[in-house]
RODO-2510 file (C-alpha; in nm, 4 decimals, decimal comma):
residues 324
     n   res          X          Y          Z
     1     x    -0,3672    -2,6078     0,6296
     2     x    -0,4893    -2,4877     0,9466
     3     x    -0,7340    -2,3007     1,0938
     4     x    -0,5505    -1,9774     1,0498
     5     x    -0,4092    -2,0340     0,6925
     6     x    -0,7331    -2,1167     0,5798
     7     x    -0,8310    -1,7348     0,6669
     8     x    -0,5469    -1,5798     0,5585
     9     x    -0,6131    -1,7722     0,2104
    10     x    -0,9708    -1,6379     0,2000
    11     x    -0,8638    -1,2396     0,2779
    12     x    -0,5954    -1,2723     0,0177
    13     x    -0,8677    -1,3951    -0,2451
    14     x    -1,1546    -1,1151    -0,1044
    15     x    -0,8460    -0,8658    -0,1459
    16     x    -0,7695    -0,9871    -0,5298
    17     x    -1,0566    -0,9666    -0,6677
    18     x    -1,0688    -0,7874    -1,0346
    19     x    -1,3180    -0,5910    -0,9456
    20     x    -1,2620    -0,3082    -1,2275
    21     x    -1,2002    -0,5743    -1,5252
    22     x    -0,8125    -0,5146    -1,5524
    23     x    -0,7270    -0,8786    -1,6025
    24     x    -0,5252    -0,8905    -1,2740
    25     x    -0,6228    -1,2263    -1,2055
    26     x    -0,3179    -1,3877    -1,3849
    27     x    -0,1116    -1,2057    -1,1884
    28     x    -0,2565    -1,2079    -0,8758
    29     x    -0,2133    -1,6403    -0,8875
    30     x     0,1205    -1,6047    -0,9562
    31     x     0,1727    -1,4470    -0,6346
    32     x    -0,0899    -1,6555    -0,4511
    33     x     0,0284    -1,7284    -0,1154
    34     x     0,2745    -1,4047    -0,0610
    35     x     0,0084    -1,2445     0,1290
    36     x     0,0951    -1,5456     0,4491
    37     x     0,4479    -1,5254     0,3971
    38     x     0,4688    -1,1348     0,4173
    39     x     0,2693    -1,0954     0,7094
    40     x     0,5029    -1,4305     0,8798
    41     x     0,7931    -1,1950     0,8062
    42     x     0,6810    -0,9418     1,0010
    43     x     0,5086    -1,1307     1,2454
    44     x     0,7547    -1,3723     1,3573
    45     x     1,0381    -1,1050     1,3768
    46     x     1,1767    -1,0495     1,6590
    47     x     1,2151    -0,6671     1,6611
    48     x     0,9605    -0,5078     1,3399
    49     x     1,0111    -0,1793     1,2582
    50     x     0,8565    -0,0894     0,9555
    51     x     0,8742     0,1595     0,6494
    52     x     0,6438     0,2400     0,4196
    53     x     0,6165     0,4307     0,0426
    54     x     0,2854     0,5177    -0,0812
    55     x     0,1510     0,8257    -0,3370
    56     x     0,0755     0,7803    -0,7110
    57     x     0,0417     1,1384    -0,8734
    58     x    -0,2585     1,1255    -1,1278
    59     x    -0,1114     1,4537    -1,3587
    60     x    -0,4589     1,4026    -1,5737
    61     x    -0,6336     1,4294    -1,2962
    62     x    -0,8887     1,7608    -1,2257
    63     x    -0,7382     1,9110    -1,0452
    64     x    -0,3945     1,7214    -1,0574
    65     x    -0,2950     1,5540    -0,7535
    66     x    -0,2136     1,1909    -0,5656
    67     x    -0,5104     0,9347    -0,6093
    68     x    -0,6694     0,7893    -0,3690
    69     x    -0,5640     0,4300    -0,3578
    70     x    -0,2372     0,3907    -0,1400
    71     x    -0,2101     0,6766     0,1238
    72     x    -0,5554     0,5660     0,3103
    73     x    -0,3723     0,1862     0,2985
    74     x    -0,0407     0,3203     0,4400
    75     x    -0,2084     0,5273     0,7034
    76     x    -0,3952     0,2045     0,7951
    77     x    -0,0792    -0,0064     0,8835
    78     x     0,0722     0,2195     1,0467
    79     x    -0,2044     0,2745     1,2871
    80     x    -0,2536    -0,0946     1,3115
    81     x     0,0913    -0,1505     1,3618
    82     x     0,1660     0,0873     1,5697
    83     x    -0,0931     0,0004     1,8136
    84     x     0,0902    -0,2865     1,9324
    85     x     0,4453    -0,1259     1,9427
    86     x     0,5758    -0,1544     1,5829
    87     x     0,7562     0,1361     1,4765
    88     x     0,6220     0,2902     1,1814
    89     x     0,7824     0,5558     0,9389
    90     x     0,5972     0,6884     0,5969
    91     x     0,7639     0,8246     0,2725
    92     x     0,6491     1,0040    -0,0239
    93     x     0,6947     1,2838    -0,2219
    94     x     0,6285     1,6846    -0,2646
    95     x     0,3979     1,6076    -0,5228
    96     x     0,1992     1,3521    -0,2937
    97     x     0,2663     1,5251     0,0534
    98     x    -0,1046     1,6520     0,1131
    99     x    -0,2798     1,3586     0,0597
   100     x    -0,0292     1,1541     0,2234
   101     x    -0,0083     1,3789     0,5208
   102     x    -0,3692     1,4569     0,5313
   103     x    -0,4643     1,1206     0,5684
   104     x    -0,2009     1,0407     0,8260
   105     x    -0,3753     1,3107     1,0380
   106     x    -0,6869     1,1589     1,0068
   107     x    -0,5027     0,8544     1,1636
   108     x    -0,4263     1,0499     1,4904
   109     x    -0,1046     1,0123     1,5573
   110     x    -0,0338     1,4102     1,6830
   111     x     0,2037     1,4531     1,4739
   112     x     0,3982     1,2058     1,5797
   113     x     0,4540     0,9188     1,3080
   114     x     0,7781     1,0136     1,0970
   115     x     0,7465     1,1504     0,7582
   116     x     0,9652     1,2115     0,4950
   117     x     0,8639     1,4006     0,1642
   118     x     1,1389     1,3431    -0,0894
   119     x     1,2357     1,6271    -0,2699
   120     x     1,1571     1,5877    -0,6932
   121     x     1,5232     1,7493    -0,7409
   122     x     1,9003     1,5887    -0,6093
   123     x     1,9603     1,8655    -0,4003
   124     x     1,6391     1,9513    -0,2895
   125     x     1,4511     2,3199    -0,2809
   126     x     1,0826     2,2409    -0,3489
   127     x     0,9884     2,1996     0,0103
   128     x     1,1177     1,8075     0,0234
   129     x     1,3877     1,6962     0,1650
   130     x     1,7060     1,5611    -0,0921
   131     x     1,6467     1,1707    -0,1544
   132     x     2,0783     1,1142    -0,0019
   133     x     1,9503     1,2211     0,3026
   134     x     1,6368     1,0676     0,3644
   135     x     1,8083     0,7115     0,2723
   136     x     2,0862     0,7836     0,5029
   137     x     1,8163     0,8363     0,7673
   138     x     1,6387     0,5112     0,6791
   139     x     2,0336     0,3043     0,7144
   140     x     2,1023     0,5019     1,0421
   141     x     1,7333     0,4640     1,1943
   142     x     1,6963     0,3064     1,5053
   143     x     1,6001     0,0821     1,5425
   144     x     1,7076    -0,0624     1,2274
   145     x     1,3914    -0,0560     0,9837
   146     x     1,3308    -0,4411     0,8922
   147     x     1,0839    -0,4116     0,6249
   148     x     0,9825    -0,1792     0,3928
   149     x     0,5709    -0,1821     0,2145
   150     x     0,5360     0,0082    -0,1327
   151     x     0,1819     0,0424    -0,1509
   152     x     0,0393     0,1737    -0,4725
   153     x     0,3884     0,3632    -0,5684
   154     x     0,4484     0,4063    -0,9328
   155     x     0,7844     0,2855    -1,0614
   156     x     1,0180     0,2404    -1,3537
   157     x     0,9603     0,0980    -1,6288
   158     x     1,1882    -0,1285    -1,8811
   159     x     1,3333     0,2002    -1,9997
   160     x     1,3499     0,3715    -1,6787
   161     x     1,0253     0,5599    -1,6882
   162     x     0,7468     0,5576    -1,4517
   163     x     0,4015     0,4802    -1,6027
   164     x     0,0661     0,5433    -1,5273
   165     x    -0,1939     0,3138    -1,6288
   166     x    -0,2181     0,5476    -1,9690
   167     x     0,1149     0,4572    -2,0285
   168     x     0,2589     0,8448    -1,9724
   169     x     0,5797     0,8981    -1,8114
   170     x     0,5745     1,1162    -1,5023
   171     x     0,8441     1,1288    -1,4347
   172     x     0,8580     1,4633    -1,3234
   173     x     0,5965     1,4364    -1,0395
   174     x     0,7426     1,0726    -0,8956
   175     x     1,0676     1,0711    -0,7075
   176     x     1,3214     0,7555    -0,7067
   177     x     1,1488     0,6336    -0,4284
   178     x     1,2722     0,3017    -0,5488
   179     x     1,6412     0,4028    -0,4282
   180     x     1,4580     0,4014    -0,0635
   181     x     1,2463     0,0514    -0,1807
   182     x     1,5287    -0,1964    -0,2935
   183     x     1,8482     0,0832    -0,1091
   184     x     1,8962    -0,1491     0,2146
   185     x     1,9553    -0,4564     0,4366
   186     x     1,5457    -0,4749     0,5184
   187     x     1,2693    -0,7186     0,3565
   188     x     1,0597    -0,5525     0,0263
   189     x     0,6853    -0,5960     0,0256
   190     x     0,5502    -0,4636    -0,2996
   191     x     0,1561    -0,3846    -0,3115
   192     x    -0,0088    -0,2850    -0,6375
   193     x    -0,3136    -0,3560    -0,8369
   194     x    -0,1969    -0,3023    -1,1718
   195     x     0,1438    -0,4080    -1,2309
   196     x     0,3362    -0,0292    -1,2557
   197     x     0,4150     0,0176    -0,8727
   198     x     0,6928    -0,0823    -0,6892
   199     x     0,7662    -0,4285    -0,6088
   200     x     0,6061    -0,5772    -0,9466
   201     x     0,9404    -0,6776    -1,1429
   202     x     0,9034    -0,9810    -0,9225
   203     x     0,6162    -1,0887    -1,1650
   204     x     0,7332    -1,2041    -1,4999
   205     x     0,7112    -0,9008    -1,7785
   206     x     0,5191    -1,1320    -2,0655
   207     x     0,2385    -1,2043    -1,7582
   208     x     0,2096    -0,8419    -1,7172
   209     x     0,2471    -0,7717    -2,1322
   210     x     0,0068    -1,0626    -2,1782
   211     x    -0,2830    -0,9728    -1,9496
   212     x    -0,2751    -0,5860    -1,9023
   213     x    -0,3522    -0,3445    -2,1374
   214     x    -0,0473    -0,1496    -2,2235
   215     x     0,1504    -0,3821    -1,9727
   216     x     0,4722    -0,4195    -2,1604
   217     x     0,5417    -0,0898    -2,1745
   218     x     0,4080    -0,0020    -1,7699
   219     x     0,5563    -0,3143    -1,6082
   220     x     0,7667    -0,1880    -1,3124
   221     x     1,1079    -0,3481    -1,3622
   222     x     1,1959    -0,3245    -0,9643
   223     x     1,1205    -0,6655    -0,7895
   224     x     1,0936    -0,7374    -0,4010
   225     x     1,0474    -1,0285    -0,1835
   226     x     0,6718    -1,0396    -0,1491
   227     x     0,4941    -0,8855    -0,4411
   228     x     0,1379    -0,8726    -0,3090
   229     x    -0,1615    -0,8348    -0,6382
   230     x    -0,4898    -0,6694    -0,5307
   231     x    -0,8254    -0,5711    -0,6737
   232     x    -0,7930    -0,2362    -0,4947
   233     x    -0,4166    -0,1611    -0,2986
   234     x    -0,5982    -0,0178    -0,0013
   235     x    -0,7763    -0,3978     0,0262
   236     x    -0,4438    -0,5450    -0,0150
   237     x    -0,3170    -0,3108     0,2868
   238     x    -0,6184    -0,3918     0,4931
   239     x    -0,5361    -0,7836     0,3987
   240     x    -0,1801    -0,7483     0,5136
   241     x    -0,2999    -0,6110     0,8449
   242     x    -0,5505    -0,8762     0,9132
   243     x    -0,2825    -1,1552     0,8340
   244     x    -0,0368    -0,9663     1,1003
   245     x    -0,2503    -0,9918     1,3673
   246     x    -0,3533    -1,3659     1,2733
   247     x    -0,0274    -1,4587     1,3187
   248     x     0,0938    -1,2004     1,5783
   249     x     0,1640    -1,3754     1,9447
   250     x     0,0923    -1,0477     2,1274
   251     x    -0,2462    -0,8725     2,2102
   252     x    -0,3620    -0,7457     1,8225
   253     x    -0,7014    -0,5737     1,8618
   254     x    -0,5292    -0,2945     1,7782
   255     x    -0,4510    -0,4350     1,4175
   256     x    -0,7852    -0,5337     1,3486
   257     x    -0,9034    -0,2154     1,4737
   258     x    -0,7549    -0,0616     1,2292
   259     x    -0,9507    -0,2878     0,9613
   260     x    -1,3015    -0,1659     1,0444
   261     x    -1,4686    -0,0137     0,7418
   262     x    -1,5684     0,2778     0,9377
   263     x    -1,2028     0,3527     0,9857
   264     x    -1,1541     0,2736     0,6340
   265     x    -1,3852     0,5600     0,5197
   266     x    -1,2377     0,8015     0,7637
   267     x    -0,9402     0,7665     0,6550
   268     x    -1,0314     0,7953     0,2310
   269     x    -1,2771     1,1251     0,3501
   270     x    -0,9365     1,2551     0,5130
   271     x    -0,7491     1,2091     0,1920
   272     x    -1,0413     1,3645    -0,0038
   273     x    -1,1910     1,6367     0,1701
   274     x    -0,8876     1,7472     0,3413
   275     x    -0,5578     1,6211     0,1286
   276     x    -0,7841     1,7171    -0,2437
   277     x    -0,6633     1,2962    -0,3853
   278     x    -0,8268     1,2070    -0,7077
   279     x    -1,0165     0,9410    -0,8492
   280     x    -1,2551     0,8210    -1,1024
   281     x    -1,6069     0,7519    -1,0692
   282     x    -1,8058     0,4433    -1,2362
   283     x    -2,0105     0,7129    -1,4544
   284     x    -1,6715     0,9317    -1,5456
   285     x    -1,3210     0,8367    -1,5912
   286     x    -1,1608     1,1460    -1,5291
   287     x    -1,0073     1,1577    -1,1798
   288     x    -1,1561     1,4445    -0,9424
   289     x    -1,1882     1,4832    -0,5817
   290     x    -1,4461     1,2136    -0,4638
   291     x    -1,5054     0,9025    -0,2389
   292     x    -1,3973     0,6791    -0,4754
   293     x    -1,1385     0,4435    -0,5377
   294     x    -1,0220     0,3001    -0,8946
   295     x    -1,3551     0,3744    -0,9999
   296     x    -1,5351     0,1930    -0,7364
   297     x    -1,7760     0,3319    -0,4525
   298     x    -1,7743     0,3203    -0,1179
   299     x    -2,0613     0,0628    -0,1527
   300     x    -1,8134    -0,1345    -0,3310
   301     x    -1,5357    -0,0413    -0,1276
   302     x    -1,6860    -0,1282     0,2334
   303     x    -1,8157    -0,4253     0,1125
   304     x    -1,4442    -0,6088     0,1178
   305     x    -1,3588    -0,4151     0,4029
   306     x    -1,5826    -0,5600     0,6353
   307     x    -1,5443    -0,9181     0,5432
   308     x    -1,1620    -0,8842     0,6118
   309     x    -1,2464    -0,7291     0,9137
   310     x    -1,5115    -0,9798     1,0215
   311     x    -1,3088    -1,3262     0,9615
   312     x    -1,0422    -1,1670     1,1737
   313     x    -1,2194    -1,1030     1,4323
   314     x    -1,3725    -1,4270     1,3890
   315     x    -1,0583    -1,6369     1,4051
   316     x    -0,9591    -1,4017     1,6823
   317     x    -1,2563    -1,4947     1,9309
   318     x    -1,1760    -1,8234     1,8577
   319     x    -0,8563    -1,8544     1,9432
   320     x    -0,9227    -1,6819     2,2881
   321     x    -1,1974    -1,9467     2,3557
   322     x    -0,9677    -2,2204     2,2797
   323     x    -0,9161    -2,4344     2,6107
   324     x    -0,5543    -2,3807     2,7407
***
């Protein structure tokens, strides 16, 4: 193991850690190791072009609305990666849109990064666009999208139904996103923290239903080719980032820019103060507009930040100093 793999190793454990006593450790070790080989795929590719699916409605929460773990981690890569020339594309849905595109804003890109908000109905009329034609965008796009992240996206079930970590259906505030997620030629990444989001039917059902509470019936049945298991998605996103620009052969300050902890926090006040997303507190469990994430602080938060950020930059000044 060199150098590099040895980092990427350490910001994949920093990233898993079970920080709010779910039991994900089981299941982040049985996908130990996909955090090198998804950030190789996209690396070492000749021509990246990447789409991404974030937004997990919390209906319970006060007011109802998208949480805060996923959009700040989506709006992350996609500054990162766009920085050094990767095209970049975000989907959600209505029920997600403000947080999604509030965040996004916060990320500066004018306006110009693509978005598509999926309509909750076939044939559209709720200010989204049908789901038909936003795939047919994503097989036409050019250039061809190569890989597609779910980060922190809420999908089906055994019997079809999307579950939250109570174990309700919502159905009626998530989308089939997964038609976009597993509907073309391109490599899956699947990010969640739980094992209900998109991407997680690549980790055995009775490892879910063994270690999670409520896990047989939340399990998300749709699998991809690097299921990703983090303490806190937006870690896992940050993780991804960092292990790009490890392995990227181009110029990636831009990448690790986009790790720094004070960008972090921008980004989660953005989906907050402007975009209204939800989450618990460590003193109340109900889900309300703060600067929180899965129950964690930002004291918490920026903690894990910042090391990912730090060993990058590390191994970065290090390999410039290396004697040609």
């Amino acid at each position: 193991m060199d150098a590099v793999d040895r980092v990427i190793a350490t910001i994949e454990r920093l990233s898993s850690q079970d920080i709010q006593g779910r039991n994900i450790g089981p299941l982040a070790d049985y996908v130990r190791g996909n955090l090198a080989r998804a950030a190789a795929s996209i690396a070492r590719h000749p021509a990246p072009s990447i789409a991404i699916i974030t937004g997990f409605f919390l209906e319970h929460g006060q007011p109802p609305n998208c949480e805060t773990d996923g959009p700040p981690g989506a709006a992350m890569l996609a500054a990162g990666l766009s920085s050094c020339g990767i095209p970049c594309r975000i989907a959600t849905d209505v029920t997600n849109a403000q947080v999604v595109r509030a965040t996004l804003a916060a990320a500066d890109f004018n306006g110009r990064m693509p978005i598509d908000v999926v309509s909750l109905h076939e044939t559209g009329g709720d200010g989204g666009k049908p789901l038909a034609e936003v795939a047919g965008a994503w097989q036409r796009a050019n250039p061809a999208i190569s890989h597609v992240i779910a980060i922190e996206r809420c999908g089906p079930s055994r019997d079809g139904a999307p579950r939250d970590a109570r174990g309700v259906d919502i159905a009626q505030y998530n989308a089939p996103l997964e038609r976009l997620f597993s509907g073309g030629p391109w490599q899956t990444i699947g990010i969640g923290d739980l094992g209900n989001e998109l991407g997680m039917g690549s980790l055995p059902h009775a490892l879910v239903a063994e270690n999670i509470l409520r896990g047989s019936e939340l399990w998300c049945r749709v699998p991809c080719d690097y299921p990703i298991v983090g303490g806190v998605s937006n870690w896992s996103g940050a993780a991804l980032l960092g292990a790009i620009a490890l392995l990227w052969d181009g110029p990636a300050s831009g990448m690790v820019d986009a790790i720094r902890p004070q960008f972090a926090r921008y980004l989660l006040e953005a989906a907050v103060l402007e975009g209204g997303a939800v989450a618990s507190s460590d003193s109340d469990r109900i889900p309300r507009p703060q600067l929180f994430v899965d129950g964690q602080p930002w004291s918490v938060l920026e903690q894990v930040f910042r090391e990912i950020h730090d060993l990058c930059v590390q191994q970065l000044e290090a390999r410039v100093s290396l004697p040609l």
